[in-house]
GUKOLVEX-161106 format. One record per atom (N, C-alpha, C): x, z, y. Coordinates in steps of 0.05 Angstrom, whole numbers, plus 5000, padded with zeros to 4 digits. Atoms other than C-alpha are relative to their C-alpha. Example, Ala and Ser with C-alpha at 12.3 -4.5 7.8 and 13.67 -1.06 7.14 Angstrom:
2
501850004976
524651564910
501850005024
498449994976
527351434979
498550145022
This chain:
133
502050214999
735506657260
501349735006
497750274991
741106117292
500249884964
499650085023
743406087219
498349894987
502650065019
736605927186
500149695016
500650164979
735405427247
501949774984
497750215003
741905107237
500449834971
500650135023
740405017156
497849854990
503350134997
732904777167
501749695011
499450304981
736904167219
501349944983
497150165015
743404117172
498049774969
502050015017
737404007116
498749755008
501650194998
732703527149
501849845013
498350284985
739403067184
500149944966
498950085019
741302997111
498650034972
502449935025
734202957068
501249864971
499450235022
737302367026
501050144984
498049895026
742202746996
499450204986
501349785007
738603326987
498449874974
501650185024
733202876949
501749904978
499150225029
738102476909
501550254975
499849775019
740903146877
498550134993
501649905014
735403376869
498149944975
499950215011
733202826831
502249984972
497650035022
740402796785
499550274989
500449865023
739203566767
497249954981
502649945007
731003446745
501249804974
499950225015
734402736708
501450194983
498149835017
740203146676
498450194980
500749815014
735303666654
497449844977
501450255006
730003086630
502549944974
499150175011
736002776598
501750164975
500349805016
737703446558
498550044982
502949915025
730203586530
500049794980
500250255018
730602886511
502150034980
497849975021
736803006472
499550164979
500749775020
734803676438
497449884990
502450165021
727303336415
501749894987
498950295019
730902706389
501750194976
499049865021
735503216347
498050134979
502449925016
728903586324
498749794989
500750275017
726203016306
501049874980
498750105009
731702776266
499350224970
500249805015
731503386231
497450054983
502349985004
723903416217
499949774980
500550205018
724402676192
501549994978
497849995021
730902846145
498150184980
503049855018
725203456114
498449864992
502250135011
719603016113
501649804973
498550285011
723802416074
500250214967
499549865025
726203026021
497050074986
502550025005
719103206019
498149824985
501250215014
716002636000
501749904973
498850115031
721702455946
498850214985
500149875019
720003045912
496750054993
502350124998
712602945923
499149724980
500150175022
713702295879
500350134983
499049965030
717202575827
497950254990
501749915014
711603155820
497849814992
502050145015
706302605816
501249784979
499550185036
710002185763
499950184981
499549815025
711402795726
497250034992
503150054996
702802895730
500249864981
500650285001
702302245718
500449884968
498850005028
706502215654
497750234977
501049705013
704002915631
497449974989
503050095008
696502625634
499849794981
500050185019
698502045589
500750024978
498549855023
701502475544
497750164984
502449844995
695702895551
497849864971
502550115014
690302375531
501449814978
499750115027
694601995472
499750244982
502049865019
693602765444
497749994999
503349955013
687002805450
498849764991
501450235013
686202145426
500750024968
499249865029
689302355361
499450174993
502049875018
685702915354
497549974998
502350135011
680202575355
498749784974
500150225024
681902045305
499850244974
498549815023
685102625263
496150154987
502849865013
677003015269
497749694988
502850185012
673202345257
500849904972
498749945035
678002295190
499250194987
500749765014
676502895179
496649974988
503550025015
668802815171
499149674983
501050165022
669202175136
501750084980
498449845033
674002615080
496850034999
502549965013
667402975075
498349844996
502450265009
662702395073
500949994971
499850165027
666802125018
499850274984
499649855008
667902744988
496750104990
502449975007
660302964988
498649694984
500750225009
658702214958
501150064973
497550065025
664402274905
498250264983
500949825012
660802974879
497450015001
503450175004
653002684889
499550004974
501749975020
649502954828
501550054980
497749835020
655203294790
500550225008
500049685009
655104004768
502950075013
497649914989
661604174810
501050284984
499049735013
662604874785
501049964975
498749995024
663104754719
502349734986
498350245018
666904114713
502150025025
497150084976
674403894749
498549765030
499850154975
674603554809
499649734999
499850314999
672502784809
502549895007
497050134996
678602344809
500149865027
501550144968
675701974871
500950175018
499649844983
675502554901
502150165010
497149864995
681802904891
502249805011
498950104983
685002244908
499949995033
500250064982
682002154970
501850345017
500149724994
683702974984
503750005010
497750025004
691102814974
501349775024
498850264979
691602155015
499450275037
500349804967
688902665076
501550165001
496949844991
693803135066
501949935004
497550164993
698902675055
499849965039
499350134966
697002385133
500250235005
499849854977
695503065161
504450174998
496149895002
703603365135
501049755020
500450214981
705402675171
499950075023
500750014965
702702815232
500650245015
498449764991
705103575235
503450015001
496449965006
711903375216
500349835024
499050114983
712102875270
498450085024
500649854982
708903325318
501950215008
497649725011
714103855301
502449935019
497250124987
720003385319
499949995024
498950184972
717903095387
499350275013
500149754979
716803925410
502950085007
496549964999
723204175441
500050354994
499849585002
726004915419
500450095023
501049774982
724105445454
502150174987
């Protein structure tokens, strides 16, 4: 019990020092966590940063892809509203002529020819800008 006694007095003559080490390990260990976060962190923000670049580059690719997108379908739309004024003209051009038994109106077969001509046209240069598979 002397011994206890004697480390309770050696203890409270010399609180300061006691306190100020106690103090330098809590800072030391403080000054550790802080080190290891700040590394996680570093790390987290180096991920995020890759993240986000490649986060652009899927929305441009999108972005492209939809513009690509809607100049087709804007062409096949021109391509079907050509298409139904062939027939307009085409039903005009044969308006009250015996079709069956006679050739093809000249009108008509021209006009028949200029549309094929565009649609070969527009398959051939559809053709090109696909890449092989």
């Amino acid at each position: 019990m002397k011994a206890f006694t004697t480390a309770f007095e050696l203890m409270k003559a010399h609180w300061r020092w006691w306190l100020t080490i106690g103090a330098l390990v809590i800072f030391s260990w403080l000054w550790n966590e802080n080190t290891r976060i700040s590394a996680s962190l570093n790390t987290l923000q180096d991920a995020n940063d890759s993240n986000r670049a490649v986060m652009d580059n899927v929305l441009k690719t999108v972005a492209i892809t939809n513009m690509i997108l809607g100049a087709n379908q804007h062409a096949k739309n021109q391509i079907a509203l050509e298409s139904q004024r062939t027939q307009e003209d085409i039903k005009v051009a044969v308006a009250g002529d015996d079709c069956s038994r006679r050739p093809v109106p000249a009108a008509a077969a021209d006009r028949l020819r200029q549309y094929a001509d565009g649609v070969r046209t527009s398959a051939a240069a559809a053709r090109s800008v696909q890449p092989d598979r």
